[in-house]
C-alpha positions in Angstrom: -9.9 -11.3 0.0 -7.2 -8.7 -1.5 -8.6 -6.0 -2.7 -7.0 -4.4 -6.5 -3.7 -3.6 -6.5 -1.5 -0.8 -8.5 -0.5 -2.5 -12.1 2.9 -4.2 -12.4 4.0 -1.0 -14.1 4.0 0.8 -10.7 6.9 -0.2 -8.6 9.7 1.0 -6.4 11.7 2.7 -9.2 10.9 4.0 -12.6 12.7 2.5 -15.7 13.9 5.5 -18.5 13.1 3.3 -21.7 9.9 2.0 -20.6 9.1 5.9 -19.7 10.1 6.2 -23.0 8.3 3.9 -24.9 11.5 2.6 -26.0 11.7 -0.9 -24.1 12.0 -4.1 -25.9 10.1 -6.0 -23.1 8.1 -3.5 -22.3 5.9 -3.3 -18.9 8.1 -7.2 -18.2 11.4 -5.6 -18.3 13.1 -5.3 -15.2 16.6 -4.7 -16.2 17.9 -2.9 -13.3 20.5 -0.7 -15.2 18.0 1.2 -16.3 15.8 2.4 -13.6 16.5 5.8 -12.2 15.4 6.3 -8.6 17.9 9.1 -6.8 20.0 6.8 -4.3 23.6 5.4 -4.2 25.4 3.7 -1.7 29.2 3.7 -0.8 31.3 1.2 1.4 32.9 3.1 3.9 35.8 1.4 4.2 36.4 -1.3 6.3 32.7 -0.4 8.0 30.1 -3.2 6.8 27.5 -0.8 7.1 27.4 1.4 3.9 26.3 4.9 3.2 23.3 5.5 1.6 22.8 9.3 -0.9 19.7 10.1 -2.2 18.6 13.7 -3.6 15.5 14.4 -5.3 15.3 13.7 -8.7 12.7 15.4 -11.8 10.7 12.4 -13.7 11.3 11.2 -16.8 10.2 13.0 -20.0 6.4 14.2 -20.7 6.0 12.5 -17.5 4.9 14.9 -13.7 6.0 13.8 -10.5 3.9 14.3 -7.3 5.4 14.3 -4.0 3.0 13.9 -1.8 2.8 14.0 2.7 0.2 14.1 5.3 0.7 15.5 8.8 -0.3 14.6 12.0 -1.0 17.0 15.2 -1.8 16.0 19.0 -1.5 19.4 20.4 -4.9 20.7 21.4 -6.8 18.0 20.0 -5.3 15.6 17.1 -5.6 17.1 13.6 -4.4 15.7 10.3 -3.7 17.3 6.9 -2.2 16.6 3.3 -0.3 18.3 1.2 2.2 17.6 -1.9 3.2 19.3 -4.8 3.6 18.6 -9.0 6.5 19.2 -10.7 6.9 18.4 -14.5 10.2 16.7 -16.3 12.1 19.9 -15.7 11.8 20.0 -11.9 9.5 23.0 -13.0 6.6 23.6 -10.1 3.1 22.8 -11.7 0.7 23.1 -8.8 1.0 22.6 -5.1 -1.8 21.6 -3.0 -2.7 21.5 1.0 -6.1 20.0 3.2 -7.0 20.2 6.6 -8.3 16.5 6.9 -11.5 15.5 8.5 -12.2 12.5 10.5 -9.1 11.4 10.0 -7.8 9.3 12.5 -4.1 7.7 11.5 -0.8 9.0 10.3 -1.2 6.2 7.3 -5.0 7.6 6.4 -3.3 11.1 6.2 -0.6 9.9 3.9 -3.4 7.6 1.7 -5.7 10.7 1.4 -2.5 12.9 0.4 -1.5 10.2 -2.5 -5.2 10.6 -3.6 -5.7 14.5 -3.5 -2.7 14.2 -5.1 -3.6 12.2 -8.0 -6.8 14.1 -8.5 -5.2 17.6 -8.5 -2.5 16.4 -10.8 -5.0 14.8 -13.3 -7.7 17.6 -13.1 -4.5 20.1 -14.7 -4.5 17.5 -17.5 -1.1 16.0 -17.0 -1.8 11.7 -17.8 1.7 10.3 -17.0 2.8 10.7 -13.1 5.2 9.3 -10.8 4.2 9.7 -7.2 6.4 9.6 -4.6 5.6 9.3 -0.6 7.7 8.6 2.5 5.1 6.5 3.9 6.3 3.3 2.9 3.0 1.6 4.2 0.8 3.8 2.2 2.6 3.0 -1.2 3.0 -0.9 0.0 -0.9 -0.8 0.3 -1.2 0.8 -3.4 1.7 -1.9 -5.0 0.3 -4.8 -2.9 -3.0 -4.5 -2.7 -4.7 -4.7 0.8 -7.2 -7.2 2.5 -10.7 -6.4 2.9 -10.4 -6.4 6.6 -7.7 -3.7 6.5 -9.4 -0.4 7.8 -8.6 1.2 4.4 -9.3 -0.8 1.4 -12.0 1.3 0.4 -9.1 4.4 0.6 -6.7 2.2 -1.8 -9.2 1.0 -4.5 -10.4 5.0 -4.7 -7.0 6.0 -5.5 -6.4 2.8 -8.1 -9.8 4.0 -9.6 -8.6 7.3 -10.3 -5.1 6.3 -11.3 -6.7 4.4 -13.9 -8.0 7.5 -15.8 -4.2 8.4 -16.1 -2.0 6.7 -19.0 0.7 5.8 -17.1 1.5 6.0 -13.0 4.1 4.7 -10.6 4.3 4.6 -6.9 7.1 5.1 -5.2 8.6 5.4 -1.4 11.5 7.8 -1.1 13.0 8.8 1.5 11.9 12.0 3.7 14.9 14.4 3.1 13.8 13.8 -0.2 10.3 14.5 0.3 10.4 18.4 2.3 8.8 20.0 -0.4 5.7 18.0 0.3 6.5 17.9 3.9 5.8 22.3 3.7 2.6 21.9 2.3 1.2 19.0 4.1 2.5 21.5 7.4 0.5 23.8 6.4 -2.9 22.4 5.7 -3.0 22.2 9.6 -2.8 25.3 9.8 -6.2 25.9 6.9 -9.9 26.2 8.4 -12.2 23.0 8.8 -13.9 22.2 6.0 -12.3 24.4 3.8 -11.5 23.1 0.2 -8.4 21.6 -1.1 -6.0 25.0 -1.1 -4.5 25.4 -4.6 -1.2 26.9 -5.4 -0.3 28.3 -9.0 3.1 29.6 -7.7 5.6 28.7 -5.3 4.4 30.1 -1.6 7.4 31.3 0.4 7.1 28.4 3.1 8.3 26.3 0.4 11.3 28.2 -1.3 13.6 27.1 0.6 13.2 23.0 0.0 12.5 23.9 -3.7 15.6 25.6 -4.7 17.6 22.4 -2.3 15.7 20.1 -5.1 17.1 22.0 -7.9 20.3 22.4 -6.7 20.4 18.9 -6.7 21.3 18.6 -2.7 22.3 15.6 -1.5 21.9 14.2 1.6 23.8 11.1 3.9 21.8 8.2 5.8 
């Protein structure tokens, strides 16, 4: 038995006009020119194999986006933690967030506990419209697809579709991880937070994270 899975809204990319409200067909319109997702690719000439941009790119209007990550330690015992931040329309920071995790025993369940911290945090500030973003492309396969009941997480997923649900409008993503270092620095250091502390809270930018921020809105593009 599958467990819920995200709406058909949620998907890889995000289309402008159904952002918008503006979409003819609505949440059944999947008219590729439109979506906006941050990558391009280039033939290099004669080499079959082409090159692949991407850069980091703000949501659309009135909506947040929340990159989200969760990190994984082995050195002197295994320890896991999430982290992610929210930025609004104007690539303007909102909130960022980090957790030492407990009990947590997979690099997956770090990234599915990051996407629902996430989600919580975001909504708790009030914003209702969010795109959230991950580079664990098994963590938002397990949101879009749903996930068996003998999966070890499908309690985790239908907790995070449960809150989702109290938003107006969300959409999960997988990006890639040069696109994704904000989140990256704050996930990083929830390792380094006190067991069972609460979810740390940041109103401003910390200076661990300066540095990817002002890479995101420069718009700095990087080569795969």
């Amino acid at each position: 038995m599958c467990v819920s899975k995200a709406p058909k809204r949620s998907s890889s990319r995000i289309c402008i006009h159904w952002a918008n409200g503006n979409c003819m067909y609505g949440e059944d319109c999947w008219n590729l020119h439109s979506w906006n997702d941050g990558i391009s690719t280039k033939l290099q000439g004669k080499n079959p194999n082409a090159m692949r941009f991407v850069w980091w790119t703000a949501p659309p209007p009135d909506f947040v986006k929340i990159n989200c990550d969760g990190a994984f330690s082995t050195c002197h015992g295994s320890k896991a933690s999430a982290g992610g931040v929210v930025r609004d329309w104007e690539g303007k920071f909102a909130v960022g967030f980090s957790h030492l995790l407990n009990n947590c025993e997979t690099v997956v369940e770090a990234e599915l506990l990051a996407i629902k911290i996430g989600i919580q945090v975001t909504i708790s500030k009030g914003f209702k419209k969010l795109v959230v973003e991950s580079d664990s492309y098994s963590a938002i396969q397990l949101i879009n697809d749903g996930v068996f009941t003998c999966h070890p997480y499908p309690a985790l997923v239908s907790s995070i579709l449960d809150i989702a649900n109290t938003a107006d409008a969300v959409c999960y993503n997988h990006v890639f991880r040069e696109t994704n270092s904000v989140a990256d620095g704050f996930a990083r250091h929830g390792l380094s937070l006190s067991p069972n502390s609460d979810v740390q809270l940041f109103s401003c930018p910390p200076a661990f994270s300066l540095r990817s921020l002002r890479a995101d809105e420069a718009g700095e593009i990087y080569s795969r």
